[in-house]
N, C-alpha and C positions, 0 to 999 in steps of 0.2 A: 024656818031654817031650810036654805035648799041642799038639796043630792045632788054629790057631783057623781056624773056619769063613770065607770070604771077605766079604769084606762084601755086604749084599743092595745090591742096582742100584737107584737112586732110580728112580721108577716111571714118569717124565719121560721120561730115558732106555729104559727099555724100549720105552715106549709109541714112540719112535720109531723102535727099532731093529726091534719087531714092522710098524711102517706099511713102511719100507723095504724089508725080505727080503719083505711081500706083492705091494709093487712089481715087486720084483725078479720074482718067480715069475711075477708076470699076465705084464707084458712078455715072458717067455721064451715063457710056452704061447703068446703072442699071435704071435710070431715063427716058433712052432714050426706056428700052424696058415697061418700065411701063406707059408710053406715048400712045405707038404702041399698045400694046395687054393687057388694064386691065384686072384683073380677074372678069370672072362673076358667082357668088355664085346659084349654082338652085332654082329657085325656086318652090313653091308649086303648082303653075298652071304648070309649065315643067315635075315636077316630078309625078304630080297624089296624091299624100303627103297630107292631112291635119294634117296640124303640131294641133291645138285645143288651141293653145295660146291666151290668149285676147290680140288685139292688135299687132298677132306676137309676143308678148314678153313672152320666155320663163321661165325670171328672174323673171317678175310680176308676172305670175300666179303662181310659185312656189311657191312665198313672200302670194301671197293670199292663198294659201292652208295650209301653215306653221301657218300664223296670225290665222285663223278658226280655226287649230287645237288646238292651244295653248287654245283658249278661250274653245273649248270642253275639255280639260283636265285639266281647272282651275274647269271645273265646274262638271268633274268628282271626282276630290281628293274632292273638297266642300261636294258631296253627300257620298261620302267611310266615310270620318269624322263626320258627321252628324250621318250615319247610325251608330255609333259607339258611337254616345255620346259624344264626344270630342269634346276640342276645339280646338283654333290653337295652344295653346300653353304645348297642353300636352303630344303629342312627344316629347320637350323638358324638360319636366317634368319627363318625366319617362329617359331619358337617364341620368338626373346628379341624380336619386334616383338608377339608374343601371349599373352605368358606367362601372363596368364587363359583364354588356349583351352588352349593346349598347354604345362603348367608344364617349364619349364629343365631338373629332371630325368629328364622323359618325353622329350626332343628326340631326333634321333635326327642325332649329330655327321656333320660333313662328313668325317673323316679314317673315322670308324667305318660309313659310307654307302660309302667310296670302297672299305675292307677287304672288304665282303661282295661287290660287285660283280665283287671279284676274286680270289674264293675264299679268301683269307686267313684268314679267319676259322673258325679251325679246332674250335671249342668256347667258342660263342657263349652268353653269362650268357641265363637266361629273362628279363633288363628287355630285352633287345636285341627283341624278339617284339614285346613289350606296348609300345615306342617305336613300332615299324613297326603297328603296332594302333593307337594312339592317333592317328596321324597318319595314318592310312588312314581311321578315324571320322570324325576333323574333316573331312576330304576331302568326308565323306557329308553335310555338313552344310551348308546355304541360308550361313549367317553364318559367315561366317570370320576374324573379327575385323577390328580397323579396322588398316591400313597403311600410312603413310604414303610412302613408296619406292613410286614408281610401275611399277619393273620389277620388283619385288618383289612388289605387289599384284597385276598384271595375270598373273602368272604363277602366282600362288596361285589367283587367280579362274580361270582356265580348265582348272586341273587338274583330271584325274578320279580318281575313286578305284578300285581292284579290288574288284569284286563277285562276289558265285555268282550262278548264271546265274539264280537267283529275285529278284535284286536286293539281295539285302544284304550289305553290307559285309564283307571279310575283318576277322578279330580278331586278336588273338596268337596265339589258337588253328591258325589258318587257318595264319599265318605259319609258324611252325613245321613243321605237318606239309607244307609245301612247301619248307623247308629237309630234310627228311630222305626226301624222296621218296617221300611219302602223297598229296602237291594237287599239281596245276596247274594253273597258273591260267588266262588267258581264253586264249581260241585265238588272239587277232590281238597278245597280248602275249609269249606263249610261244616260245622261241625255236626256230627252224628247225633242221634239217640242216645245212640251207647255213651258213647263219649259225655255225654250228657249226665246220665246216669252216674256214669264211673266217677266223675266230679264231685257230683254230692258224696256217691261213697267215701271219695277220700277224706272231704270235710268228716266226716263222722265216726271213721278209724282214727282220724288224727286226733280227733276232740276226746275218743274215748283211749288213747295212748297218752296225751297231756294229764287226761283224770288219773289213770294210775298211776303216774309219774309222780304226783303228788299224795295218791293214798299211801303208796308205798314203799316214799322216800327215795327211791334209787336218784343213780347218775341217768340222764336219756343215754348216751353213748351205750352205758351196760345193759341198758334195756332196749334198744333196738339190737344188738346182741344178742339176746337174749328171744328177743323175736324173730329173731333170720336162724337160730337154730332151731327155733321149732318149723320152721318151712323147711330143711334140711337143705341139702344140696339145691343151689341155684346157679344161671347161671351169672357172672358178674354184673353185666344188664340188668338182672331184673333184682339184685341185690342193691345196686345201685338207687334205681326207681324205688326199689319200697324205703328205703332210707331218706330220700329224697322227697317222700311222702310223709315220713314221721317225721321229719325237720323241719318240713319248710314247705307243706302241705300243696308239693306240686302233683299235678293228678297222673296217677296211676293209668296205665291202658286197661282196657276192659278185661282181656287176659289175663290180666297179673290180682286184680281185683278180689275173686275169691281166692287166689294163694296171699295175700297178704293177711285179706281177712281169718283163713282161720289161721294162720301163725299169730297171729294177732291173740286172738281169743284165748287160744290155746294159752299163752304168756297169763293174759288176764287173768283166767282159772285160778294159777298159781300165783298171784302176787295179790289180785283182789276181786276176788269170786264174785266180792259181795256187784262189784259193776258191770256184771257180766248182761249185756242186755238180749233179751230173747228175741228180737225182730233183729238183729243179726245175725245170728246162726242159722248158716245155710241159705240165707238169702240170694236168690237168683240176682242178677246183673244187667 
């Protein structure tokens, strides 16, 4: 009885069962040599290097110089618009009164003005630049179009723009490398220490005027009230600012800072002792 030979392997099949066991093999030597001889990355004590990273980590400290900077140049545009008179919402005021100066989708919106001021904006599009560009240009510019809103006009007219110290005008360029902490900008706009300071304080009288608002039930009205009597006689400026701070946590000048604070506390004492925190009282500025 003869054997019939097996059948040959269509050559389909070979060809992928030769691709596979070559797989196979690379992968194992490649395993086998990564076994024997891992790699060893330099380090800083070999190389003499200090790299200056916290932690080694070069991602974090970038991420921390990046965050820093964003909050300096929330609180830079804050003081450009101040010093100007304006609010947040009147670059968008003047662009749909201009829209042959400044077209509708170059504006730079009230809500998206109000975001960078206050750090929010955490990975802002490149038109957000070129809005803050556009309208920093126009600024540079004798003609500002025509405007019929008289408080509207008068406060486009006497705006200035941000310049280098040769005179001309920031671009989207500019803008950005002062969002990531390449520029800053003029000296008399650039925000202080103090100013710096005074900020946090405000966050933190306001956070602890919310807390007793809620231990103690009241109206806020009757309890900022309540707190401008214990400052006693002010004058309507700075009565204004600290109201302005228990509402709507705009910052305080460094000046008014320990008068809010202890009228502040002072309120606390009486309505809820128990929150009264001791690294406030008397804290320098």
């Amino acid at each position: 009885m003869s054997t019939r030979p097996p059948p040959p392997v269509p050559r389909a099949s070979r060809a992928k069962r030769c691709k596979s066991e070559a797989s196979s093999t690379k992968a194992s030597t490649l395993a086998a040599d990564h076994e024997s001889d891992p790699p060893s990355w330099p380090s800083a004590q070999s190389t003499g290097v200090v790299l200056g990273f916290p932690n080694d980590n070069p991602v974090q400290s970038l991420q921390h110089k990046l965050d820093a900077a964003r909050v300096q140049f929330g609180k830079f545009l804050r003081n450009w618009r101040k010093s100007n008179d304006w609010t947040v919402t009147t670059a968008q005021d003047w662009a749909k009164a201009c829209p042959a100066l400044i077209p509708w989708p170059l504006r730079v919106a009230g809500g998206q003005w109000g975001n960078l001021e206050n750090g929010k904006v955490l990975q802002p599009q490149p038109s957000t630049f070129i809005q803050l560009g556009v309208l920093n240009e126009c600024l540079a510019l004798e003609e500002r179009g025509t405007i019929k809103d008289r408080l509207l006009r008068e406060r486009v007219e006497r705006a200035r723009p941000v310049l280098h110290d040769d005179g001309r005008p920031w671009g989207a360029e500019d803008w950005f490398a002062c969002y990531i902490g390449k520029l800053e900008g003029p000296a008399g706009l650039w925000p202080r220490q103090d100013e710096i300071d005074a900020e946090a304080e405000t966050k933190r009288l306001r956070t602890l005027f919310d807390q007793a608002l809620e231990r103690a039930g009241v109206r806020p009205v009757s309890a900022a009230m309540a707190v401008l009597r214990k400052a006693g006689d002010l004058p309507m400026e700075q009565v204004e600012s600290i109201e302005n701070a228990l509402f709507a946590g705009e910052r305080l000048a460094p000046a008014i800072v320990p008068i809010a604070r202890d009228a502040l506390l002072a309120w606390v004492r009486d309505v809820a002792p128990e929150l009264e925190p001791n690294d406030l009282a008397g804290e320098p500025v």
